[in-house]
C-alpha positions as CSV (number, residue, x, y, z in Angstrom):
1,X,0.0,0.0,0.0
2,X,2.9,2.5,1.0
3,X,4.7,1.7,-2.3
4,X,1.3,2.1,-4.8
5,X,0.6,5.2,-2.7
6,X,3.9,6.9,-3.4
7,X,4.3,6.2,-6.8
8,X,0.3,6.8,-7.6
9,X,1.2,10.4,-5.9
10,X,4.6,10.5,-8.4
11,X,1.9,10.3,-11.1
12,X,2.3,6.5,-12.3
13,X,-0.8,5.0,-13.5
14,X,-2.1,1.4,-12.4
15,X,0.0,-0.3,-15.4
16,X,2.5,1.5,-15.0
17,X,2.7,0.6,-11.5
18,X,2.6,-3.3,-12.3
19,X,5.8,-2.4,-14.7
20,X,7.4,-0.6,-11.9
21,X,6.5,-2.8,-8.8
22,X,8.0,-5.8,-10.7
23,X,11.4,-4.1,-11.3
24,X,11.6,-3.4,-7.7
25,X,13.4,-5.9,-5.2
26,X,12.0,-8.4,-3.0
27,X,13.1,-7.3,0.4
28,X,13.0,-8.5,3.8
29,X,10.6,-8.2,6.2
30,X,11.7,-6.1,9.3
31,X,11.7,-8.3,11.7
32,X,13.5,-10.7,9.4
33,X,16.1,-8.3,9.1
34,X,16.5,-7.0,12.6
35,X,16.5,-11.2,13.6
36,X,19.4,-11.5,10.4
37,X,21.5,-8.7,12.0
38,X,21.0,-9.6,15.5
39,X,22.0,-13.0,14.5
40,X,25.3,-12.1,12.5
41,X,26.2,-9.0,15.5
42,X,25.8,-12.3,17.8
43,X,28.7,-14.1,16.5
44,X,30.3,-11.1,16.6
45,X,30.3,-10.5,20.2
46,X,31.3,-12.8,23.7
47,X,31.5,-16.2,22.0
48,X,34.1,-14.9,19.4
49,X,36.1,-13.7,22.7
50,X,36.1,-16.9,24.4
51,X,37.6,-18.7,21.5
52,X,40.1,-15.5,20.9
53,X,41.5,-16.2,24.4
54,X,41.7,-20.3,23.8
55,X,44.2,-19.3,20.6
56,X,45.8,-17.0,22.2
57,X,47.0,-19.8,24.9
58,X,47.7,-22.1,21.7
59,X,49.7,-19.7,20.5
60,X,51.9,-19.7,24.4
61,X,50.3,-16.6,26.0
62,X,49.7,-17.3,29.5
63,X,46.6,-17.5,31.3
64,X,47.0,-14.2,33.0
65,X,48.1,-12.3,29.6
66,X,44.8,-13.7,27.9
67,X,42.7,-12.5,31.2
68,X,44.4,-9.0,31.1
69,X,43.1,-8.6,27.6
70,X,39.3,-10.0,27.5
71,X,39.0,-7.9,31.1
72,X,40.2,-4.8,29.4
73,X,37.5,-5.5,26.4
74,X,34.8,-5.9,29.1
75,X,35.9,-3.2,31.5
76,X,36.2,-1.0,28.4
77,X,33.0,-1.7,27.3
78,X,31.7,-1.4,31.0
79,X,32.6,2.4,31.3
80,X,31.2,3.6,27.5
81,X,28.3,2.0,27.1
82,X,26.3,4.3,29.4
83,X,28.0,7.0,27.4
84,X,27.4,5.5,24.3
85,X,23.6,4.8,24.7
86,X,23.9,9.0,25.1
87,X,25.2,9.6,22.5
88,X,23.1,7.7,20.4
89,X,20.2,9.3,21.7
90,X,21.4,12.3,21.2
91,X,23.3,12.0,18.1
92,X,21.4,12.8,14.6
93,X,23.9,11.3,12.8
94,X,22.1,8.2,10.8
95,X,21.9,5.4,13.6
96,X,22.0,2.6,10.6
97,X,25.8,4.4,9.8
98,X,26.8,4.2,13.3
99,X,25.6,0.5,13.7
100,X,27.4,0.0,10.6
101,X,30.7,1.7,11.7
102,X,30.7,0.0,15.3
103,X,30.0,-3.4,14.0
104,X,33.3,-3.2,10.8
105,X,35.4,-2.0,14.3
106,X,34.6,-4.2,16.3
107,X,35.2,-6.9,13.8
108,X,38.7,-5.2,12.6
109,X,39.9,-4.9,16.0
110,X,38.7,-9.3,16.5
111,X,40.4,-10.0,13.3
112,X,44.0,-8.2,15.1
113,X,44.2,-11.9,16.5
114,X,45.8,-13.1,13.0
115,X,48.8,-11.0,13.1
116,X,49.3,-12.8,16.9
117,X,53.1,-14.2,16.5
118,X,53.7,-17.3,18.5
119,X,54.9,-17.0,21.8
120,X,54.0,-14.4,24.9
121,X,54.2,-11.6,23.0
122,X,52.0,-9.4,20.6
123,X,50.6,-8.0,23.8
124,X,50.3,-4.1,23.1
125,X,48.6,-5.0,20.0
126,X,46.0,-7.4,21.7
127,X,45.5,-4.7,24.9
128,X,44.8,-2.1,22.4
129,X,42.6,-3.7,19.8
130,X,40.4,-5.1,22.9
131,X,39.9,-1.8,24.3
132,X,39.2,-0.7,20.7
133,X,37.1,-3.6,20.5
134,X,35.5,-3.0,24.1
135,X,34.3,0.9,22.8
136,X,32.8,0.4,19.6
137,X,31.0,-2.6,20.5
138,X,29.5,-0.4,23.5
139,X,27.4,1.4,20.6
140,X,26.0,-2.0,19.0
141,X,23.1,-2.6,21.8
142,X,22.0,1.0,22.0
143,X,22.4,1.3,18.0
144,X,19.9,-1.9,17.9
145,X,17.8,-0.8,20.4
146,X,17.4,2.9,18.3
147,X,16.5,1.6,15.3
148,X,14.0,-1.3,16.8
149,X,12.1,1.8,18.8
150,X,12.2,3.9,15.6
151,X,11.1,1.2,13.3
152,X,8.4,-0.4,15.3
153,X,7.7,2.2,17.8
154,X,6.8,1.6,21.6
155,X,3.9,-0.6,20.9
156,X,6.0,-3.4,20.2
157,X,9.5,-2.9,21.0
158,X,9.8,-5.2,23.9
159,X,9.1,-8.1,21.7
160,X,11.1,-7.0,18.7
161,X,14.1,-6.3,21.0
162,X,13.6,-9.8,22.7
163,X,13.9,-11.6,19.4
164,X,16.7,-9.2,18.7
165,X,18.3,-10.9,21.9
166,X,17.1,-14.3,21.4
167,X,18.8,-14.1,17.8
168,X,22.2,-12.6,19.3
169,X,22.3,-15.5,21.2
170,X,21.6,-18.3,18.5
171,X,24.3,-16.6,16.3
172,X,26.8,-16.9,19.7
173,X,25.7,-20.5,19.8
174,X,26.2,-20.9,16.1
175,X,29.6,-19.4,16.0
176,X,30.6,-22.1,19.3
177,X,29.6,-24.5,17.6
178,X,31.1,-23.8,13.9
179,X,34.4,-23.1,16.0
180,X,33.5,-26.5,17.9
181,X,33.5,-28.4,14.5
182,X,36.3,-26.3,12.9
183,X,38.3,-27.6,15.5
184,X,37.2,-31.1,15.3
185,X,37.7,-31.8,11.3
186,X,40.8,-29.5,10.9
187,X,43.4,-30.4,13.8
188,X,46.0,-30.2,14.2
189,X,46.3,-28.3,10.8
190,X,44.2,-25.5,12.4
């Protein structure tokens, strides 16, 4: 109805319209798509760490090295993320942008872990892509919850943002148990 309504008041007639509605894209629902981000953002966040830390041991960091560096992630992301729900309600910078930036730093500062060099070392590099990592993934639940309130409105936002969370954690559970499997077929050629 939204689409016939804006192109009827763009001047398009009925057949028209059935010519122009079948060149346009099928497209998600949006609830699909919140439950497809929140699914993807899930294997982006705690599970990844968790298996981050497990390498890092592999790779002869010691227990205390590996502790140092998920606490600062978590302490980091502790302090911000009351600032960062702030900002993002204050912000009028495009919320979809800032999801969008947050998420590609969170995952470039997680992906730091492949230029990790055997032994104890690599440590500044870890320390500060963790606390890098600990900020921008501060702005990922406040982003989500921004855009579920201005998509659906209040009416329905506690159930939208529970499915959001129910589908964070399926895609932390898939990426467990894709590591899990990983690690089963592949070693010790991991």
């Amino acid at each position: 109805h939204i689409v016939r309504r804006s192109l009827d008041n763009e001047g398009i007639g009925s057949s028209a319209l059935k010519k122009k509605t079948k060149e346009m894209p099928m497209s998600l629902s949006p609830k699909v798509a919140f439950a497809l981000v929140s699914f993807f953002l899930g294997e982006l966040g705690d599970g990844l760490n968790i298996f981050q830390g497990i390498y890092l041991v592999t790779l002869g960091w010691n227990e205390g090295s590996v502790g140092i560096a998920l606490g600062l992630m978590g302490g980091t992301a502790l302090l911000v993320q009351t600032f960062a729900g702030d900002v993002i309600d204050k912000t009028h910078f495009d919320r979809r942008m800032f999801l969008s930036l947050a998420s590609v730093a969170t995952a470039f500062s997680a992906s730091a872990i492949l230029f990790v060099h055997e032994g104890n070392e690599d440590h500044i590099l870890i320390f500060g892509t963790k606390v890098i990592e600990g900020i921008s993934s501060s702005f990922i639940g406040p982003c989500i919850a921004a855009l579920t309130l201005a998509t659906f409105g209040p009416d329905v936002f506690d159930e939208v943002m529970a499915s959001n969370i129910f589908w964070g954690h399926v895609g932390s559970s898939a990426s467990a148990v894709l590591a899990g499997l990983a690690g089963y077929f592949l070693y010790p050629d991991i």
